[in-house]
N, C-alpha and C positions, 0 to 999 in steps of 0.2 A: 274145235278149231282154235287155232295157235293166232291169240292178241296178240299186237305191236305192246310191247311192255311203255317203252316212254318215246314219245314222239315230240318232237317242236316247231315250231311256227314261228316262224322269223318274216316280219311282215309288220309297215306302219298302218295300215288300214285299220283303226278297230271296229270296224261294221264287220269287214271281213273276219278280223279275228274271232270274235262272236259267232258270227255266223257256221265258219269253219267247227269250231270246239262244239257250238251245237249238234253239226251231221256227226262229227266224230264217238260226239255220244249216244247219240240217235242208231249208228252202225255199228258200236259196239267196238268199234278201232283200235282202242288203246287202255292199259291201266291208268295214264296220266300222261301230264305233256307239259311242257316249257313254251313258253311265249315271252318273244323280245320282240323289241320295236325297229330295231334298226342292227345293221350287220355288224358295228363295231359293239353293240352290246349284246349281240350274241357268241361273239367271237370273244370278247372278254369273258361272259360268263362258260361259256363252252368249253374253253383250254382249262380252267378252275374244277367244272367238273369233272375232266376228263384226265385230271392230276388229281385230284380225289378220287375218281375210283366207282363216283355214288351218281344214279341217276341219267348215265350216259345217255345219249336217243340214238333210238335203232334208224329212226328216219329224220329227215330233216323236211321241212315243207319250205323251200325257201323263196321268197318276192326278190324281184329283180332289182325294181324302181322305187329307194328307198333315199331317207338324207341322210347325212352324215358318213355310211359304209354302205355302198350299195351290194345289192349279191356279185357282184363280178368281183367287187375289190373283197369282198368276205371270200369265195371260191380262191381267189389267188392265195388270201390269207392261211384260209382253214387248212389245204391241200398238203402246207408243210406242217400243221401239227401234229406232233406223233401221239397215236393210239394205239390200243389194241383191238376195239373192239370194232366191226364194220358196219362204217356210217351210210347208210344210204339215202341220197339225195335227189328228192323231187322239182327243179323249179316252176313255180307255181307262180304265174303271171297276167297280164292282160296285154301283153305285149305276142303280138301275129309276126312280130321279124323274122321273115328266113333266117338272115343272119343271126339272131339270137339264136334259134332253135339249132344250127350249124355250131357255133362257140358252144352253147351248151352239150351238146354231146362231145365236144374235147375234154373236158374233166371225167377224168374215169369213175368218179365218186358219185358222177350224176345219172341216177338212173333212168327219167324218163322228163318230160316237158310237157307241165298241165294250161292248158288255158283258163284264165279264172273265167267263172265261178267252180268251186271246188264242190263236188254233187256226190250224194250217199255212193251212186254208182261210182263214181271215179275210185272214191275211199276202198271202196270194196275191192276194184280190180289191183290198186296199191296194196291193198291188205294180199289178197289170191299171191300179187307178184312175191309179198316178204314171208310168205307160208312156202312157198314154191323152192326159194332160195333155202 
C-alpha cells in the first residue's frame, strides 16, 4: 500500500496538532509531515519549499479559523503559487457552515471537507482517496 510521502497540517490548535500526528502514526499515513501554526507561516514556508524542490506535501490538512492568515486568505494566496507537483487539499475544521462547505468546494485544489476531530478512519479513507488518484 502506497504512503502519503509528506503531508502537513496547517492549524493553531496544538491539542489538535498532537493529537492528529498521533492517529497519523498510529495509521501508518505518511513518511513525515510539516506543521505550521497559521497560514501566513505556511504559505511563507511552503513557496520556499516548493522553490527548493525538497519535501513538497502531497496533502495539505488545512484549519479554517486561524490568526494572523486564516485558510481562506492562505487558499486565495496559495492557488497562485506555481508548482509542479499536485497539491491536494483537505480542509479540516469545526466549522458546520453550509456556506463554508459551498466556498470550499470552489478551489479546485480542495479535495474534500473534514469536520474536526480528525479520526484513524477518516485518515484512512484520505489515504484510499490519494492511492486511488
Amino acid at each position: 500500500m502506497r504512503k502519503i510521502d509528506v503531508a502537513c497540517i496547517v492549524d493553531d490548535d496544538p491539542i489538535y496538532i498532537f493529537a492528529t500526528r498521533k492517529i497519523m502514526k498510529m495509521a501508518g499515513f505518511c513518511n513525515s509531515f510539516l506543521v505550521f501554526h497559521n497560514g501566513k507561516e505556511a504559505l511563507d514556508n511552503l513557496q520556499a519549499i516548493i522553490k527548493s524542490g525538497s519535501q513538497v506535501p502531497d496533502i495539505i490538512l488545512l484549519d479554517l479559523n486561524m490568526p494572523i492568515m486564516d485558510g481562506w486568505q492562505f487558499l486565495d494566496e496559495f492557488v497562485k503559487v506555481q508548482h509542479d507537483k499536485v497539491i491536494t487539499i483537505y480542509i479540516v475544521t469545526s466549522s458546520i457552515d453550509p456556506d463554508d462547505i459551498k466556498r470550499a468546494k470552489s478551489y479546485e485544489m480542495v479535495n474534500n471537507y473534514v469536520i474536526k476531530p480528525v479520526t484513524e478512519k477518516k485518515l484512512q479513507e484520505i489515504l484510499h482517496d490519494f492511492q486511488a488518484s
